[in-house]
C-alpha positions as CSV (number, residue, x, y, z in Angstrom):
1,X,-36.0,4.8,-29.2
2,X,-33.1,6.1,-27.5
3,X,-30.1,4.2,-26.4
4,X,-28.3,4.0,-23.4
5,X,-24.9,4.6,-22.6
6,X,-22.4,2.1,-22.4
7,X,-21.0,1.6,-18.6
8,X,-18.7,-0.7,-19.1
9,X,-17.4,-2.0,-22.6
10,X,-14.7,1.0,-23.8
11,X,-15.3,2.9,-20.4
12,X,-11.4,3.8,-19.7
13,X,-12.7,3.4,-15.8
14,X,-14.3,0.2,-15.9
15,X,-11.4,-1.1,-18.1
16,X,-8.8,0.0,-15.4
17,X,-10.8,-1.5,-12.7
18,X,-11.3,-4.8,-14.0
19,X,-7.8,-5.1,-14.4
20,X,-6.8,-4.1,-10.7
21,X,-9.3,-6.9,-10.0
22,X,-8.0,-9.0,-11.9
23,X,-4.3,-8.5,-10.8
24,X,-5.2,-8.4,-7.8
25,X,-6.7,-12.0,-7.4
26,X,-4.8,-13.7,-9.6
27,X,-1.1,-12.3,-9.0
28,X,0.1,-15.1,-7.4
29,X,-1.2,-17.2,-4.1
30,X,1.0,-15.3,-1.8
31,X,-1.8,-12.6,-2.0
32,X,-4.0,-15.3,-0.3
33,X,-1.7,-14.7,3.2
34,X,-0.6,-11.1,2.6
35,X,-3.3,-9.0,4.7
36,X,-3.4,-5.0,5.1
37,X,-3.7,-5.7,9.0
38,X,-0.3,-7.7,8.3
39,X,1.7,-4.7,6.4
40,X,0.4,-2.5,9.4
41,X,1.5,-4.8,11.6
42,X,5.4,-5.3,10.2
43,X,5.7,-1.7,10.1
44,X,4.6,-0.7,13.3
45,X,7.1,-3.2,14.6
46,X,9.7,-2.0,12.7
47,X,9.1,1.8,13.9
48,X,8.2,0.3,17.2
49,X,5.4,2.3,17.4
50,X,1.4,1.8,17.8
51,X,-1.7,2.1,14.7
52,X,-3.5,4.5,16.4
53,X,0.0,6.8,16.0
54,X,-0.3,5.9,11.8
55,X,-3.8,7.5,11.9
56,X,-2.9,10.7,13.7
57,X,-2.5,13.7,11.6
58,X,1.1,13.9,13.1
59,X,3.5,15.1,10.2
60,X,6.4,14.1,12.3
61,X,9.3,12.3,10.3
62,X,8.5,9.2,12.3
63,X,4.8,9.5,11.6
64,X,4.8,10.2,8.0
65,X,7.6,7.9,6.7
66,X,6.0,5.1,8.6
67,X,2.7,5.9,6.6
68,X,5.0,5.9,3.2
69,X,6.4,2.2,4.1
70,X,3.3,1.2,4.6
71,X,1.6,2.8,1.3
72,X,5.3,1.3,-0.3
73,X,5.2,-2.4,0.8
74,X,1.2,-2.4,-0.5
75,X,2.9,-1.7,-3.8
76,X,5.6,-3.6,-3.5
77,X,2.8,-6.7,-2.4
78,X,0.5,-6.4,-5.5
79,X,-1.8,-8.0,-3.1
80,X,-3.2,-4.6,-0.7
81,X,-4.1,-1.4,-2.9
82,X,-3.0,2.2,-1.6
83,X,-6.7,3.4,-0.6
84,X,-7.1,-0.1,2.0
85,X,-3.5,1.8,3.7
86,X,-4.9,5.2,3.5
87,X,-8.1,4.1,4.9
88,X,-6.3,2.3,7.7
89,X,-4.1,5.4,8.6
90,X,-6.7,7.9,8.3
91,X,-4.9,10.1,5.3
92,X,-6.4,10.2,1.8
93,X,-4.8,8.3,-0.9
94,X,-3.0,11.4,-2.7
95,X,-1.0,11.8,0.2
96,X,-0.2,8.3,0.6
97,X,0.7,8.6,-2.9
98,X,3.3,10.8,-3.0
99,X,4.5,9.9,0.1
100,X,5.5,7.0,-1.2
101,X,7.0,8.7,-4.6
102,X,9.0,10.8,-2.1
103,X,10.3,7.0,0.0
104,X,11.3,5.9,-3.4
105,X,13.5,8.8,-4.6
106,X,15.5,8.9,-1.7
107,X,16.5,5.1,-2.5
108,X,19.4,5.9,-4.1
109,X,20.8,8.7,-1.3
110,X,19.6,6.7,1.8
111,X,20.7,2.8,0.7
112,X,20.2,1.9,4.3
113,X,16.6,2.7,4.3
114,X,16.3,0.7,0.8
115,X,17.9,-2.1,2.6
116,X,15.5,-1.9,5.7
117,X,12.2,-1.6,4.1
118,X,13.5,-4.4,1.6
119,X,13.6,-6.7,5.0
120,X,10.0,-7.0,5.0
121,X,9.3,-8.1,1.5
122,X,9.9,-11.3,3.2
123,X,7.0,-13.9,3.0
124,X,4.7,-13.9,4.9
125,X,4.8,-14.9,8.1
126,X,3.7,-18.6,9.0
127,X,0.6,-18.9,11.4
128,X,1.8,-21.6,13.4
């Protein structure tokens, strides 16, 4: 008798995801309130501009930084994970990725844009 491989137990994959899961739904109960739709939503309002300009292939500054802030405040939530954002803006999650290494670094040489995307790490909004 042969035996079978082991798809879960010490599977480095399995072990990772089950974390993120974890993580995920038991971070805190903010993450009950905080939707995708609703980090989409702050950031198109914030560069006053529409979804369906997110999911273009546009690589304008306007475009892609508003992509990044939206792949950054996922992070910054705990609650969405990058691939939901990607999914939503129509790029794949690499680029998402390091779009949002590349927001981060320029922190320390752009503090207004820290302070503006720091704005809407606010709660969420009330649905009243």
């Amino acid at each position: 008798m042969g035996t079978t491989p082991d798809t879960t137990g010490d599977n480095p994959y399995f072990i990772r995801l089950t974390l993120e899961m974890g993580t995920r739904k038991y971070a805190n109960a903010k993450c009950d309130r905080i939707r995708k739709s609703e980090i989409i939503d702050r950031v198109c309002r914030l560069y006053d501009i529409d979804v369906s300009f997110l999911q273009t292939k546009s690589q304008q500054r306007r475009a892609s930084e508003a992509r990044a802030v939206a792949g950054w405040l996922a992070r910054e939530s705990g609650c969405v994970i990058l691939s939901d954002i990607a999914r939503l803006v129509n790029w794949d999650i690499g680029s998402i990725s390091s779009s949002v290494r590349r927001l981060t670094d320029r922190f320390p040489e752009k503090p207004e844009l820290a302070r503006r995307l720091m704005s809407l790490k606010v709660e969420p909004e009330d649905e009243s």
